[in-house]
C-alpha positions in Angstrom: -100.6 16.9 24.3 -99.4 13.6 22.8 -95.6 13.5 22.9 -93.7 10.7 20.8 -89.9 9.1 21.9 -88.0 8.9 18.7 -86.9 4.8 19.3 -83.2 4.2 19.8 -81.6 1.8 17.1 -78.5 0.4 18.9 -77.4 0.1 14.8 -77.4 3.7 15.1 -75.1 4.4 17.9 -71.3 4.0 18.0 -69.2 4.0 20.8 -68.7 7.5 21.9 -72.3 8.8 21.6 -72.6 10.9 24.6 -76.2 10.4 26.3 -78.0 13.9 26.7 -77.3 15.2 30.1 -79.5 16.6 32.9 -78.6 19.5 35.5 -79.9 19.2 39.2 -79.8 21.7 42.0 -82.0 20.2 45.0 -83.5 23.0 47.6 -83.5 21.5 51.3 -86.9 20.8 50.6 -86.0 18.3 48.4 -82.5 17.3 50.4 -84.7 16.7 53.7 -87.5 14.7 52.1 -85.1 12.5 50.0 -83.5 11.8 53.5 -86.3 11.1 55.0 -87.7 8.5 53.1 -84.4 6.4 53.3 -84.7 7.3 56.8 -81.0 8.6 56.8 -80.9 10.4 59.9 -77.5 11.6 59.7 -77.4 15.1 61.0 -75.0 16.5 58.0 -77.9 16.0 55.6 -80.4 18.7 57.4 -78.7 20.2 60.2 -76.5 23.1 58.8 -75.2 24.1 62.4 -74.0 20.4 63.0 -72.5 20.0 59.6 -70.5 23.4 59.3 -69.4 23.3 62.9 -69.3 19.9 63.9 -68.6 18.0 60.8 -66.8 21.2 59.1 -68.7 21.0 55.9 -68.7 24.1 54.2 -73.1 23.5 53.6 -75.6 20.5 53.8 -74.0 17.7 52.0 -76.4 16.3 49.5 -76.9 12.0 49.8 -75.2 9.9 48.2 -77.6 7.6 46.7 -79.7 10.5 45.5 -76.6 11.4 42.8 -77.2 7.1 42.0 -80.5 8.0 41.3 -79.9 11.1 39.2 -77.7 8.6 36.8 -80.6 6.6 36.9 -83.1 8.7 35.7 -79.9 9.9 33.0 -80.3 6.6 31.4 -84.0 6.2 32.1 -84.9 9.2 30.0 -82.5 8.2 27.2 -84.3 4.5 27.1 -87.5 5.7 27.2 -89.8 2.4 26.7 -86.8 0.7 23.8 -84.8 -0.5 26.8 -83.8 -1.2 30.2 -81.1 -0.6 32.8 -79.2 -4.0 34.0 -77.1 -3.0 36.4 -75.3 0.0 37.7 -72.5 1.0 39.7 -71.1 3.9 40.7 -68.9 5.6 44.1 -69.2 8.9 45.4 -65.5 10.5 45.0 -66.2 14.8 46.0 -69.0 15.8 48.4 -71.4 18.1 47.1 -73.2 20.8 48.5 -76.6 22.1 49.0 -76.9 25.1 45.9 -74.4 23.1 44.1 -75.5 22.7 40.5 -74.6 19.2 39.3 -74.9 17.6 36.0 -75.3 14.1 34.9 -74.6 12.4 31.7 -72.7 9.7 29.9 -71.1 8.2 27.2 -71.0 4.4 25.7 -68.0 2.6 25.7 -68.8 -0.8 24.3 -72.0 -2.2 22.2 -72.9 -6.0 21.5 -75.1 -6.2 19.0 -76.2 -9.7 19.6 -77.3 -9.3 23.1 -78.1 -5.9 22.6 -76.2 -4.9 25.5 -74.6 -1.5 25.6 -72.0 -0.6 28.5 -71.8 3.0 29.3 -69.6 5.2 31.5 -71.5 7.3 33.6 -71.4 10.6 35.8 -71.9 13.3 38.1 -70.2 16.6 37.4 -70.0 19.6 39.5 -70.2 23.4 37.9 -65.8 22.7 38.1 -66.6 20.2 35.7 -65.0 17.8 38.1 -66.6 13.9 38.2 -68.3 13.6 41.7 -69.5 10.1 41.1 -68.4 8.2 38.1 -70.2 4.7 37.7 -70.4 2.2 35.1 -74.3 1.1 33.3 -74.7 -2.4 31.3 -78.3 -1.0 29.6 -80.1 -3.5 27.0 -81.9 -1.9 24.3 -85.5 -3.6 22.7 -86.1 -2.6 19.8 
């Protein structure tokens, strides 16, 4: 199956446009696996006993950095091959939980047209529709 990415036209966008959004809800498959490869050990990310009685976490509390990559893969998937991610940078403000749905998305808040630099505000949202991790993307668009 052949599958064609409309190109974006940064003469197209405005500020505003809100980037199509993504939801995530990793098992402890995923959780322990994503842990493991950064060799994160801490106990709060795959021990449930440790984390609810020890730690007094209410479930496993999903990684930071794996809610950096899920704004990555946001942008990623809006740029297709037209463009590329700069920089990023974003803060983890609410846990979240193991079952926790989250969604990701975005909005642009400034374009330059001669650099073809787009800024965009980006996020994590629980199901309370409550930011989790707002960051901030500089994206450059190729076409």
């Amino acid at each position: 199956m052949d599958i064609k990415k409309k190109s974006i036209s940064i003469e197209q966008l405005s500020v505003g446009y809100e980037l199509p959004g993504r939801s995530f809800c990793p098992d402890s498959k995923q959780l322990f696996l994503y842990n493991a490869s950064l060799w994160n050990a801490h106990r709060i990310h795959f021990d449930y006993p440790y984390a609810k009685e020890v730690e007094g976490y209410p479930e496993l509390v999903l990684a930071g950095p794996l809610l950096g990559d899920w704004m990555h893969q946001c942008l990623e998937e809006w740029l297709g091959v037209d463009g590329r991610i700069k920089s990023i940078d974003y803060s983890n403000r609410i846990a979240s939980y193991l079952g926790e749905t989250l969604y990701s998305g975005g909005s642009i808040t400034a374009i330059d047209l001669e650099t073809k630099e787009i800024i965009i505000d980006v996020f994590i949202k629980n199901a309370k529709d409550e930011v989790v991790s707002p960051g901030t993307a500089a994206v450059e668009i190729s076409s």
